[in-house]
Residue, then its C-alpha position, 0 to 999 in steps of 0.5 A: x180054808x176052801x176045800x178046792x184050795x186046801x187040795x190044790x196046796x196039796x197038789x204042789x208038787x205035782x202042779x209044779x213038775x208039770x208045769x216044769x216039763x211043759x216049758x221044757x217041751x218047746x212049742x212054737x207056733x206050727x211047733x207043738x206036737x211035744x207039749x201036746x203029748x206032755x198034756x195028753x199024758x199028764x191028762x191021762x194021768x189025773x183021770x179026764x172022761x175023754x182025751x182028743x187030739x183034733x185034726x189041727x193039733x189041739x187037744x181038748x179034754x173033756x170031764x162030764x157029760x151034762x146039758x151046758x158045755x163049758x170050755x176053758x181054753x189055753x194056748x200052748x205055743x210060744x213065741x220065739x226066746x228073741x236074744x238068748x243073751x237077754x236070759x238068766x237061765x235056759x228058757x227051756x229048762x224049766x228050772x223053779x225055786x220055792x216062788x217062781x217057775x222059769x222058762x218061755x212059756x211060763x206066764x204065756x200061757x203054759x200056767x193056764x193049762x197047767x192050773x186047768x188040767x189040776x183044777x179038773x182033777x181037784x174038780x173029780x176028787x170033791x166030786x163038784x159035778x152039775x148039769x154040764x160038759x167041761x172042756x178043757x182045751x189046749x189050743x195051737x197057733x193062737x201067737x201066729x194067729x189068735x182065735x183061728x183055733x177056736x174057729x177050728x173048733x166051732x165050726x170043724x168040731x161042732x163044740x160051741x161052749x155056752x161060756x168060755x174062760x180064757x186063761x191067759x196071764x191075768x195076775x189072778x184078776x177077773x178080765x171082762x174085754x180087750x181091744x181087737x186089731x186088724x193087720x193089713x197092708x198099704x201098697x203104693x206103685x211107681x216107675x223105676x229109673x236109673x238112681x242117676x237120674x231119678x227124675x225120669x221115674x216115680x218113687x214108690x217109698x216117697x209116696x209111701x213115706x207121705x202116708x207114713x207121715x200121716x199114720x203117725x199122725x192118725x195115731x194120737x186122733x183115735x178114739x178111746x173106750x172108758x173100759x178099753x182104752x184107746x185105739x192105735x195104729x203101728x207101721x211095724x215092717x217096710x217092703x219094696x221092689x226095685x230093679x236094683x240097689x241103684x234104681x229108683x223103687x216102683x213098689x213099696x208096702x208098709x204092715x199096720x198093726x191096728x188095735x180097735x176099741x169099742x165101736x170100731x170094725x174093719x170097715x171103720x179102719x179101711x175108711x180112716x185109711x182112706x182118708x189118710x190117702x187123701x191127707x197125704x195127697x196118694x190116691x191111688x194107694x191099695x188097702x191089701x186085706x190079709x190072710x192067714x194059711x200057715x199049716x199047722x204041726x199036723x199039716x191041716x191049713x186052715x185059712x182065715x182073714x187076719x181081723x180080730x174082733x173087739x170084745x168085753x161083757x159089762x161088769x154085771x153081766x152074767x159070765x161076770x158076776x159068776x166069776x167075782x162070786x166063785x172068786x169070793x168063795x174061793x178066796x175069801x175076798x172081793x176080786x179085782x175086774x180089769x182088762x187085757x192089754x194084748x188080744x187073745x182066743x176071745x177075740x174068736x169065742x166073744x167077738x166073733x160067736x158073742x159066746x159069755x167070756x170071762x178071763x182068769x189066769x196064772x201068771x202076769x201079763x208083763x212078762x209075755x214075750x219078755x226075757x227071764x218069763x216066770x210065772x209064781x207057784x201061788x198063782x199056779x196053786x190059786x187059780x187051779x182051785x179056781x177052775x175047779x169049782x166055777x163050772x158048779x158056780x155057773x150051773x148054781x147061778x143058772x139055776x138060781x136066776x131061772x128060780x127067781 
C-alpha cells in the first residue's frame, strides 16, 4: 500500500471529526469567520510553517519555503440550506456513520479543505519536501462570486502560484476545464399610463417579453466544445418599475445567466445579444455589465465585473500529466480525466492569469446545492494522500523534463 495512503487510513478518525466540526460551523458567503477559526486551529494543530489570516478573510496556510509556489485552494462558504423540510437531518450538525459525512457544505466544498490540510500533515510526517512553497488556501465568497478570491490574493497578496489544485468535488476524478459564464442584465424602457387605457403609453415587459422569446431560442443555436460542451444562456430573474399595480410598467430588466465554452468571451456574448435586439425588433435595448462589491466578513470590498472566464488545459499538458502520474502512484490505477459542469476558483487562477490548473477533489458534484449533501469517508481519506505527494510529484517531473 502507499504510504501517503496507509497514514491517511490511520488518520480516520481525526480527518473525520474535522471534517464534522467544519460543517457544523456555518459559513455562508460574507459569513465565514467561524469555519475559518475551526481551520486556523485545526492548522495549528497538524503543525503548517505559517498560518495567515488575509484582510478579505481568507486563510492561506503555508508548508515549505522552496523556489516553485504551489497552492491548493478550497472555498469554504456555502450556500444557503434552501427548504429545511427537504432534509434527513440538521444540515449543520455534522452527523456521520461508518461511509458518509452529512451537512451543507459536505461535498461543496468542506471535504477539500479538510482532505488538504491532513494531506499536509501526512506530507510533513513522510518527510516528502522538494524545491517548493505549498500553499493551502481556505478562500471566501467563491458561491457569491467565483475567482474574486483569488484575485484578492494575486493581485493584493503577491502569491502568484506556479500551479493550482482546485479541490472542488470531482468524485476523486482528475478535472482539466470548465465552461465560464458572464451574468449581465437587459433593460428595456417605456412610458407609463393608466392600466385603463394602456394604449396611451408603452409596455416596457412587452418589449422585454420579445427579447425573452428570442433568448430561449438563442439557447438551442449555441455552439459546443468536444471537451466542454455546450453553451447556454438563462433568463434567471424578472425586474420592473411601474407607478403603480395598475399602470402601464415604463422599465423592465431580465438577469442572464450565460455559460461560455471554448472560444467564446464576453465580447462574442454582447454581440449575440445584440443580434437578439435586432430579431426581436427592440433596438433600443440596454446590455447592463454588472459588478460584484459585497463586503466581505471583515468588511473589505473588493469589486470586480461579474465575468468568469472560459478555461481547460489539454490532456497532455503538464499540470495534467502530473496529475494522472501522482494518481497512478497513489492509487495503483489509471485515473478518470473529465470536467466540472458548475465553475469554480479556476475561473481566476486559469482564465484569468493562465496559471497550470488541475481539479482533484473529495465529494460529487451532484449533491452541491442539494438537499441531504454528504460527501463519503473513502473520498475524504484517498484524496488527502492525494494532496500529499503531488507537490513532490510536480518537482520530479519538473526536474525530469529539464534533464531530458
Amino acid at each position: 500500500m502507499n504510504h501517503a495512503l496507509e497514514f491517511a487510513k490511520n488518520y480516520k478518525k481525526d480527518i473525520v471529526n474535522f471534517m464534522s466540526r467544519l460543517i457544523q460551523a456555518r459559513s455562508y458567503s460574507g459569513e465565514e469567520q467561524k469555519v475559518i477559526q475551526v481551520i486556523k486551529s485545526e492548522m495549528e494543530k497538524v503543525g503548517f510553517d505559517d498560518i495567515k489570516v488575509d484582510k478579505l478573510g481568507n486563510i492561506i496556510g503555508r508548508i515549505g519555503n522552496g523556489k516553485h509556489i504551489i497552492a491548493m485552494d478550497a472555498h469554504i462558504d456555502t450556500v444557503d440550506i434552501g427548504n429545511e423540510k427537504l432534509w434527513e437531518r440538521d444540515p449543520f450538525s455534522g452527523e456521520y456513520d461508518n461511509e458518509w459525512v452529512y451537512g451543507r457544505g459536505a461535498s461543496d466544498q468542506k471535504a477539500g479543505m479538510c482532505s488538504m490540510v491532513y494531506g499536509a500533515k501526512i506530507l510533513k510526517e513522510l518527510n516528502l519536501f522538494d524545491d517548493f512553497t505549498l500553499y493551502i488556501t481556505g478562500t471566501v465568497m467563491e458561491e457569491d462570486c467565483d475567482g474574486l478570491c483569488w484575485r484578492y490574493i494575486i493581485e493584493k497578496e503577491g502569491i502568484k502560484p506556479d500551479f493550482v489544485v482546485i479541490t472542488e468535488p470531482t468524485s476523486l476524478k482528475i478535472y482539466r476545464g470548465h465552461r465560464g459564464r458572464i451574468e449581465f442584465r437587459i433593460r428595456t424602457t417605456g412610458l407609463s399610463a393608466h392600466a385603463s387605457a394602456p394604449e396611451r403609453g408603452v409596455n416596457a415587459i412587452y418589449k422585454m417579453a420579445k427579447i425573452i422569446n428570442e433568448i430561449e431560442k438563442l439557447n438551442e443555436e449555441l455552439k459546443s466544445d468536444s471537451f466542454l460542451g455546450k453553451g447556454t444562456i438563462v433568463v434567471s430573474q424578472i425586474f420592473f418599475k411601474s407607478p403603480s399595480h395598475n399602470a402601464v410598467p415604463d422599465e423592465c430588466e431580465i438577469q442572464i445567466d450565460r455559460r461560455i465554452t471554448e472560444g467564446e468571451t464576453k465580447e462574442t456574448v454582447f454581440e449575440e445579444i445584440k443580434r437578439v435586439f435586432k430579431r426581436a425588433g427592440i433596438e433600443d435595448a440596454e446590455i447592463i455589465e454588472l459588478e460584484y462589491k459585497k463586503p466581505s466578513y471583515t468588511g473589505v470590498v473588493y469589486p470586480v465585473e461579474k465575468y468568469f472566464p472560459v478555461w481547460s488545459f489539454p490532456e497532455d499538458s503538464f499540470i495534467v500529466q502530473a496529475a494522472k502520474e501522482n494518481f497512478k502512484d497513489t492509487f495503483g490505477e489509471e485515473p478518470v480525466v473529465d470536467k466540472w459542469t458548475f465553475s469554480t476558483n479556476g475561473t481566476v487562477t486559469a482564465g484569468v492569469y493562465q496559471i497550470p490548473t488541475v481539479g482533484f477533489g473529495p465529494g460529487e458534484e451532484k449533491f452541491a446545492h442539494a438537499p441531504n449533501e454528504r460527501v463519503a469517508i473513502e473520498h475524504l481519506i484517498k484524496a488527502a494522500a492525494f494532496y500529499a505527494t503531488f507537490p513532490k510529484k510536480i518537482i520530479s517531473m519538473l526536474n525530469s523534463k529539464g534533464r531530458d
